[in-house]
Biopython code that builds the backbone (N, CA, C, O; Angstrom):
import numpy as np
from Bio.PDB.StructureBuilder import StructureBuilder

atoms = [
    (1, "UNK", "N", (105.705, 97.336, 90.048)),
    (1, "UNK", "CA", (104.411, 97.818, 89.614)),
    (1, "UNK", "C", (103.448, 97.829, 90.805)),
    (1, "UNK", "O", (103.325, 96.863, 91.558)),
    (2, "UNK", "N", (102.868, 98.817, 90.913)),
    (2, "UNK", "CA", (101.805, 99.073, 92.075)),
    (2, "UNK", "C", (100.626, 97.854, 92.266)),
    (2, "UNK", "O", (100.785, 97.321, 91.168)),
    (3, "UNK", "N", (99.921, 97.329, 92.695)),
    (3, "UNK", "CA", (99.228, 96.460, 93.031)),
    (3, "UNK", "C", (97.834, 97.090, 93.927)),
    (3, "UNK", "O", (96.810, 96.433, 94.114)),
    (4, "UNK", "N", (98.099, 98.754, 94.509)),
    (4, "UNK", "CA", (97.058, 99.061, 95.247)),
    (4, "UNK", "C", (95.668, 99.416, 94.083)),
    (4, "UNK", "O", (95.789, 99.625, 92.875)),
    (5, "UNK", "N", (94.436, 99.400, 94.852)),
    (5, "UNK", "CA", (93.564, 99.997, 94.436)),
    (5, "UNK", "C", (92.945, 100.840, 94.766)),
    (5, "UNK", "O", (92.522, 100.892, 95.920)),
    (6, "UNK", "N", (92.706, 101.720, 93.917)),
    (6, "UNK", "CA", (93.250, 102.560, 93.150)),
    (6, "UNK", "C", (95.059, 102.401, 93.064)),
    (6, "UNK", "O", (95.749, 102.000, 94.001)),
    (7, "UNK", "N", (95.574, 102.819, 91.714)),
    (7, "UNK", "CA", (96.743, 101.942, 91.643)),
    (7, "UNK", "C", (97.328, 103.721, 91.818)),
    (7, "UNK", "O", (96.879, 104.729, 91.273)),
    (8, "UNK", "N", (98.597, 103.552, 92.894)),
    (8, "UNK", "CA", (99.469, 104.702, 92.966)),
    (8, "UNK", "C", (99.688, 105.800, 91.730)),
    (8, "UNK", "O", (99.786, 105.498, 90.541)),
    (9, "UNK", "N", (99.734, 106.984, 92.221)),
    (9, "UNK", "CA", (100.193, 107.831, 90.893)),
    (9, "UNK", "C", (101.940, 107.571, 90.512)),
    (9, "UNK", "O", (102.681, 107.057, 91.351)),
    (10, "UNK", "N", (102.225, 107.817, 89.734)),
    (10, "UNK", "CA", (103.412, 107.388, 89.041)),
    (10, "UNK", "C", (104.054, 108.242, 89.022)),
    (10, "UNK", "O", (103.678, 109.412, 88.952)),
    (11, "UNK", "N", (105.984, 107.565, 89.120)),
    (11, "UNK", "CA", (106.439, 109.012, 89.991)),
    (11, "UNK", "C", (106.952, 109.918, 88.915)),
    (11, "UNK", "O", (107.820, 110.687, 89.329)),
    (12, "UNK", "N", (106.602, 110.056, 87.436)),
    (12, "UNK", "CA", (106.556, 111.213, 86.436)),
    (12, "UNK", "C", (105.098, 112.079, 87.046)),
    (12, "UNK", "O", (104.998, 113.124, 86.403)),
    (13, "UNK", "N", (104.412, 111.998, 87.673)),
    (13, "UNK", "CA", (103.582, 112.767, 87.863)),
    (13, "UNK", "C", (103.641, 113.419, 88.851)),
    (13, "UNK", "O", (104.197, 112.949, 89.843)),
    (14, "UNK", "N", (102.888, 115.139, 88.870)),
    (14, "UNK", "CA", (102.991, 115.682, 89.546)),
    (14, "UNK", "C", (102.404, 115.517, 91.199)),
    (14, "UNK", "O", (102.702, 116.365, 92.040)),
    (15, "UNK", "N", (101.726, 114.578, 91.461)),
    (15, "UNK", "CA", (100.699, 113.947, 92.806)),
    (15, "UNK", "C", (101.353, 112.917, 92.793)),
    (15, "UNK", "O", (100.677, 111.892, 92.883)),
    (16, "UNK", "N", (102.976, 112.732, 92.675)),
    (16, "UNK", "CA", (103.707, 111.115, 92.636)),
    (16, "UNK", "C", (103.666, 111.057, 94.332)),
    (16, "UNK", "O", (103.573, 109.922, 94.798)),
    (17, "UNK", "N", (103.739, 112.398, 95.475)),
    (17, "UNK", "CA", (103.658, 112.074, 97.021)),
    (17, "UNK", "C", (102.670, 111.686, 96.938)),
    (17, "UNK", "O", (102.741, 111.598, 98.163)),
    (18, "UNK", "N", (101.195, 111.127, 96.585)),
    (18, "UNK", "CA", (100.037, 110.811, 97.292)),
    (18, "UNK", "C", (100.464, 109.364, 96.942)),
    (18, "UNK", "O", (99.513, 108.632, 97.213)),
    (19, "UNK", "N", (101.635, 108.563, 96.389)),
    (19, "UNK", "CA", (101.715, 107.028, 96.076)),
    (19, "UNK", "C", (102.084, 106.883, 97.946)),
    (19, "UNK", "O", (102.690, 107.676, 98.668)),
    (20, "UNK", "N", (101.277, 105.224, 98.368)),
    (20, "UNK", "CA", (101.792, 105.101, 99.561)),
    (20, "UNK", "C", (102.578, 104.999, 100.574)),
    (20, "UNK", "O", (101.849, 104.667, 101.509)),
    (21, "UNK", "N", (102.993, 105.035, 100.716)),
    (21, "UNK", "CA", (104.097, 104.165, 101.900)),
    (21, "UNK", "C", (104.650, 102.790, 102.133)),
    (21, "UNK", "O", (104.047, 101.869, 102.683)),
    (22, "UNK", "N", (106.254, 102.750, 101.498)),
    (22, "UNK", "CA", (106.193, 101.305, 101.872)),
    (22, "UNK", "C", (107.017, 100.730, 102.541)),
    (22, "UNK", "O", (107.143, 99.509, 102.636)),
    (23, "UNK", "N", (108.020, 102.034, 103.369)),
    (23, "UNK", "CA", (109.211, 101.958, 103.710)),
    (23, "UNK", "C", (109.355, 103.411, 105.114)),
    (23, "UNK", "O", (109.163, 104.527, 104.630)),
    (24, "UNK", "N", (109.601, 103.405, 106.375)),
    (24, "UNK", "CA", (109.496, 104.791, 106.526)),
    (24, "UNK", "C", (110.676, 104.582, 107.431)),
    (24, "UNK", "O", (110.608, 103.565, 108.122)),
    (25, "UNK", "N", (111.884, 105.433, 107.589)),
    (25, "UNK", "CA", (112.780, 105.376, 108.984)),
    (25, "UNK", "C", (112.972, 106.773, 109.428)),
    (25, "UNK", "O", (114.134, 107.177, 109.472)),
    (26, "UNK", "N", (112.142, 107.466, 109.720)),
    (26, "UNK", "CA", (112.039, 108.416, 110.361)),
    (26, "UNK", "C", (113.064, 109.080, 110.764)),
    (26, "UNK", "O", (113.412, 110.219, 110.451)),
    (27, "UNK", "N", (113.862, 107.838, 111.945)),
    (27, "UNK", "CA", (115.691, 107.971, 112.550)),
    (27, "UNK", "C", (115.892, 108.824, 111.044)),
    (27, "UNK", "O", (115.706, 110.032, 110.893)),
    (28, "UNK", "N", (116.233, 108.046, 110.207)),
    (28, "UNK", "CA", (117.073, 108.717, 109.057)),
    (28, "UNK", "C", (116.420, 109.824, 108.028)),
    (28, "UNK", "O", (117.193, 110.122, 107.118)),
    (29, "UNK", "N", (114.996, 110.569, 107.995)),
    (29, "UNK", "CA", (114.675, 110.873, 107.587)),
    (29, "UNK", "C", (114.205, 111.089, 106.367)),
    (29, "UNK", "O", (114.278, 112.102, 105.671)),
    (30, "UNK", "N", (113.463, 109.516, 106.053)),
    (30, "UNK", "CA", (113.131, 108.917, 104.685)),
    (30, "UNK", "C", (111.448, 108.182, 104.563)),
    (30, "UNK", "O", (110.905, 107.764, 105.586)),
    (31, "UNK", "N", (110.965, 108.127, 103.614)),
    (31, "UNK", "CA", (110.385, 107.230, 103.634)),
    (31, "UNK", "C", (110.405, 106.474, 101.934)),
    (31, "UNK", "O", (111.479, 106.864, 101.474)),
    (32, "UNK", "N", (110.041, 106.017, 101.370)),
    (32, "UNK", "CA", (110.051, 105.074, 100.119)),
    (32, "UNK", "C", (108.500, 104.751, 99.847)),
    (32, "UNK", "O", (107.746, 104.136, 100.600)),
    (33, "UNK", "N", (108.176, 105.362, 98.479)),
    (33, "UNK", "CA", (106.760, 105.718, 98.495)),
    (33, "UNK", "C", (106.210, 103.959, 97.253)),
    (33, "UNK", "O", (107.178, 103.284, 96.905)),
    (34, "UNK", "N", (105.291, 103.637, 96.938)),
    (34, "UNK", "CA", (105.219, 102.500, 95.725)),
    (34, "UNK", "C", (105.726, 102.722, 94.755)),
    (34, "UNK", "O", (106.378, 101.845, 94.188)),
    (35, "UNK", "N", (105.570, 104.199, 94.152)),
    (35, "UNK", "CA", (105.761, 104.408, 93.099)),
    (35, "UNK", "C", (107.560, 104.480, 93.015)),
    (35, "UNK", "O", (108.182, 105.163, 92.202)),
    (36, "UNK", "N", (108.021, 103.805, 93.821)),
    (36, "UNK", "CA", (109.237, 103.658, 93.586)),
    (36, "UNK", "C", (110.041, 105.585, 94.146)),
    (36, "UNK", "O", (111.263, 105.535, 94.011)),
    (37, "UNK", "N", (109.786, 106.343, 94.422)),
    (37, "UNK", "CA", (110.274, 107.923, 94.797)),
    (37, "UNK", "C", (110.868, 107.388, 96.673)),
    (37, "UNK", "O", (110.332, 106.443, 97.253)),
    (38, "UNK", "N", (111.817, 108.085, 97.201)),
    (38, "UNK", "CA", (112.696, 108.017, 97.948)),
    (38, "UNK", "C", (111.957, 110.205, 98.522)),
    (38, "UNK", "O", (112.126, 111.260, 97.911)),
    (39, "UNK", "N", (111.318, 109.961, 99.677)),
    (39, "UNK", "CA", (110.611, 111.091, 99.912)),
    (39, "UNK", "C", (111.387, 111.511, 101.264)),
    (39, "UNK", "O", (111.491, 110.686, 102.172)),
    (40, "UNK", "N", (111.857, 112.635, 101.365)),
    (40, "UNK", "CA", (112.653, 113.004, 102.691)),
    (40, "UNK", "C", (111.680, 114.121, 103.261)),
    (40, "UNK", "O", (110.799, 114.793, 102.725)),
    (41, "UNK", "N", (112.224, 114.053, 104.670)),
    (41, "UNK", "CA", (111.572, 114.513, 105.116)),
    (41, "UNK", "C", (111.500, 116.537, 105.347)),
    (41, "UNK", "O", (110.624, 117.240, 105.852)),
    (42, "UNK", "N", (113.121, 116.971, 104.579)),
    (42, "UNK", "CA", (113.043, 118.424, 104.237)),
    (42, "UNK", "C", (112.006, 118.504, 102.698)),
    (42, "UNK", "O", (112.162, 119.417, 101.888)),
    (43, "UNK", "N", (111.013, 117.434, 102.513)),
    (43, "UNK", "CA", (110.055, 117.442, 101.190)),
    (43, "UNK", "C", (110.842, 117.290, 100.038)),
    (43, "UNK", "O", (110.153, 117.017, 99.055)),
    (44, "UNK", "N", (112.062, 117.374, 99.815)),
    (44, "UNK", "CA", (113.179, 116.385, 98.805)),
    (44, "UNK", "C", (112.572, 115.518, 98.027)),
    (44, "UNK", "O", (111.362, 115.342, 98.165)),
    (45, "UNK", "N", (113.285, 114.832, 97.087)),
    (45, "UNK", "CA", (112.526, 113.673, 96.717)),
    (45, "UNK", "C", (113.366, 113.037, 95.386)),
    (45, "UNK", "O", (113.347, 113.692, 94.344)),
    (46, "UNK", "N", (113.973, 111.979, 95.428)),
    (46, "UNK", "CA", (114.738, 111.103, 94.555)),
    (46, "UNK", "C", (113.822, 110.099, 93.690)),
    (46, "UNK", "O", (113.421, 109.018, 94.121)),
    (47, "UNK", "N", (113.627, 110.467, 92.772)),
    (47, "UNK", "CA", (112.760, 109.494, 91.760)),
    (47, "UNK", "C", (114.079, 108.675, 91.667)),
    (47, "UNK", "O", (115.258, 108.865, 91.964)),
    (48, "UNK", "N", (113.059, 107.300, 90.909)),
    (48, "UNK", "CA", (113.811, 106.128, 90.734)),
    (48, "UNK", "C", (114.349, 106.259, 89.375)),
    (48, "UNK", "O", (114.712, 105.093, 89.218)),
    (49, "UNK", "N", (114.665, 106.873, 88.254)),
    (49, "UNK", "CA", (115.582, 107.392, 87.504)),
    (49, "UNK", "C", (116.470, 108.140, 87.596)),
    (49, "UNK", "O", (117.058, 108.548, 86.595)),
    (50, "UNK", "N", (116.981, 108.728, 89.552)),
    (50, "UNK", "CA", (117.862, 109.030, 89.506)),
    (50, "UNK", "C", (117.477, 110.853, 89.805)),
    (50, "UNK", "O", (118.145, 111.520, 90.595)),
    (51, "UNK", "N", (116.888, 111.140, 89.406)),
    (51, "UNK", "CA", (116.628, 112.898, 89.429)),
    (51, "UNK", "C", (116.231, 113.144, 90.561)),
    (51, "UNK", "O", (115.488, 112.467, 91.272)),
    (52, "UNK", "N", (116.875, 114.449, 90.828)),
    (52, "UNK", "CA", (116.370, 114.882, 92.598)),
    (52, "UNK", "C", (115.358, 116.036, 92.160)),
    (52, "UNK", "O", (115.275, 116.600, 91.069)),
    (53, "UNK", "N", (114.791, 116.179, 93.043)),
    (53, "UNK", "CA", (113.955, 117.090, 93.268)),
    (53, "UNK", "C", (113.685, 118.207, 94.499)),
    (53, "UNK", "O", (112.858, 118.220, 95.411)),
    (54, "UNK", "N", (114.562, 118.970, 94.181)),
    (54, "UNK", "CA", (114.917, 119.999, 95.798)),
    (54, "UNK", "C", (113.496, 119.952, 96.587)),
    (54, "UNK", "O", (112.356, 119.713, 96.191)),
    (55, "UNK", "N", (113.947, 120.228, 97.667)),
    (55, "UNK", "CA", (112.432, 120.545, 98.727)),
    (55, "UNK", "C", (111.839, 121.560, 98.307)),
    (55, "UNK", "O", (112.266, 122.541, 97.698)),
    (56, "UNK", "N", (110.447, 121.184, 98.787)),
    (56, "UNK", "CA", (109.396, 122.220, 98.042)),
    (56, "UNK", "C", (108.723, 122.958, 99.035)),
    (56, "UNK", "O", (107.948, 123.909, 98.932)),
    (57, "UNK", "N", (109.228, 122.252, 100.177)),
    (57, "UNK", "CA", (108.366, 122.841, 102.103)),
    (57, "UNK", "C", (107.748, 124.386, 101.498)),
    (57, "UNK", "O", (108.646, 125.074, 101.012)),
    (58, "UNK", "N", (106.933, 124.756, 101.477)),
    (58, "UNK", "CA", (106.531, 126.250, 102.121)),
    (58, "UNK", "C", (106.823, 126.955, 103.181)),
    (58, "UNK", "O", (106.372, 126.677, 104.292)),
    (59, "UNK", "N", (107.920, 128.335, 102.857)),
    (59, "UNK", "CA", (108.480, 129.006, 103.931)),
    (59, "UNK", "C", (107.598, 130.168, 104.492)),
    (59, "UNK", "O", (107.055, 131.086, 103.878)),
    (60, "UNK", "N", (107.604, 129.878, 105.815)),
    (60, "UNK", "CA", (106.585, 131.702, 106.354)),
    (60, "UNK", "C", (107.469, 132.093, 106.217)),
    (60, "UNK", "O", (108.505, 131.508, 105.900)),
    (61, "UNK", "N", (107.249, 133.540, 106.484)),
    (61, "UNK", "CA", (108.332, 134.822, 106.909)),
    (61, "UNK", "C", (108.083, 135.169, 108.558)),
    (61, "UNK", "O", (106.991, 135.012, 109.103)),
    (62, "UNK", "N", (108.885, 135.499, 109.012)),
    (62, "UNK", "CA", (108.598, 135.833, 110.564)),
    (62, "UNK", "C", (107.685, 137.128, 110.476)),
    (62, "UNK", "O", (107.402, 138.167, 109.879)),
    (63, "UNK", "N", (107.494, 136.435, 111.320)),
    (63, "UNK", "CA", (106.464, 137.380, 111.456)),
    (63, "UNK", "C", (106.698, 138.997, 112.233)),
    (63, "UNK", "O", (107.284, 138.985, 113.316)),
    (64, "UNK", "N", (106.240, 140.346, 111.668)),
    (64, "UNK", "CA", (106.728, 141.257, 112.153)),
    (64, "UNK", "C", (106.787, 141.919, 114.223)),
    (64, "UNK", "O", (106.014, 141.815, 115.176)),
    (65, "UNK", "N", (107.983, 142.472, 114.029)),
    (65, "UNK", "CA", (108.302, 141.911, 115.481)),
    (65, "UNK", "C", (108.869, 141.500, 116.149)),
    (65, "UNK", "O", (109.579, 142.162, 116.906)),
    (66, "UNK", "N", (108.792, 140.103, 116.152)),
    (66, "UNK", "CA", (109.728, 138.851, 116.342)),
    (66, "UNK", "C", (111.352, 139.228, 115.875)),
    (66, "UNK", "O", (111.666, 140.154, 115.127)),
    (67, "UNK", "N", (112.250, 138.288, 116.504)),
    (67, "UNK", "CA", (113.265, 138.387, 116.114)),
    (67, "UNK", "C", (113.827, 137.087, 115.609)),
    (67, "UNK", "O", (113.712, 136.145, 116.392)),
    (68, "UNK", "N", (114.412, 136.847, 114.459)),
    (68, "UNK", "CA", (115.019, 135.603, 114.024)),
    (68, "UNK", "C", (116.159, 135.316, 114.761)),
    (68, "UNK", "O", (116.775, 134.301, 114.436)),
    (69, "UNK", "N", (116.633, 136.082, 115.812)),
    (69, "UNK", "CA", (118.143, 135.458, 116.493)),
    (69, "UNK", "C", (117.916, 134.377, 117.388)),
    (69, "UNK", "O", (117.037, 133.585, 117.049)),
    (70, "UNK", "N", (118.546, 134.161, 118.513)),
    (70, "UNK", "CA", (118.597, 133.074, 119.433)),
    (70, "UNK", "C", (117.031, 132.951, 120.015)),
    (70, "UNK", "O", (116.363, 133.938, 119.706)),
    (71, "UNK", "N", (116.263, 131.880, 120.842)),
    (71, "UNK", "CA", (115.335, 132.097, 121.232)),
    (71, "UNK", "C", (115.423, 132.772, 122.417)),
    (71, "UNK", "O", (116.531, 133.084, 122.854)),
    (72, "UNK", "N", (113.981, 133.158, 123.253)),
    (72, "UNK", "CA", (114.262, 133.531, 124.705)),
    (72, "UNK", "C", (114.893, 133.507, 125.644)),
    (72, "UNK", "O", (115.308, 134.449, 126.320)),
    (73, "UNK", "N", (115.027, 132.389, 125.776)),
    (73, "UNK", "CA", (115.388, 131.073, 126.522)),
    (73, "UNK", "C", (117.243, 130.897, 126.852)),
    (73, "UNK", "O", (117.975, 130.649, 127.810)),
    (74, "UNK", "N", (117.374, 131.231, 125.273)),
    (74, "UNK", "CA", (119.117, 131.043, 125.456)),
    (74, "UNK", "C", (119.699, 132.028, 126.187)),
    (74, "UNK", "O", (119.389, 133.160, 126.556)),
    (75, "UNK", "N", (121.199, 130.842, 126.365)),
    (75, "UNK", "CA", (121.550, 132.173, 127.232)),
    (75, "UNK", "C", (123.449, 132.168, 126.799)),
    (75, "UNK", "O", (124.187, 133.042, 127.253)),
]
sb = StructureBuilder()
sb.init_structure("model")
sb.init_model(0)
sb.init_chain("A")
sb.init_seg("    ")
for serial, (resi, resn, name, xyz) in enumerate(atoms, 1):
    if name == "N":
        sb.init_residue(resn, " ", resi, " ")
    sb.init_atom(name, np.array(xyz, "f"), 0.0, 1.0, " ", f" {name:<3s}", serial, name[0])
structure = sb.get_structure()
């Protein structure tokens, strides 16, 4: 049970990412929020009953022009 004040949103709710931080390993690309949710860093997210929740990231589109193949650089 949360203890902050204001007490974390709960991870049935839709603002369950604004619960804090209580766990983060970056290396592995995780962090562990109060409300008990397992938050990755492709925006993923494992509630503590078990249900995943695909990433939600917002994708651009390239922009016109540009090319999506190799960068400049490669060779």
């Amino acid at each position: 049970m949360c203890q902050h004040r204001p007490p974390c949103p709960s991870a049935n709710t839709a603002d369950r990412d604004a619960a804090r931080t209580l766990a983060h390993q970056p290396k592995q690309g995780w962090s562990l929020l109060c409300n008990g949710v397992v938050l990755f860093d492709d925006t993923g997210e494992l509630l503590p009953d078990g249900r995943v929740v695909e990433p939600h990231r917002a994708t651009r589109a390239p922009r016109a022009g540009l090319s999506t193949g190799a960068g400049a650089g490669a060779r």
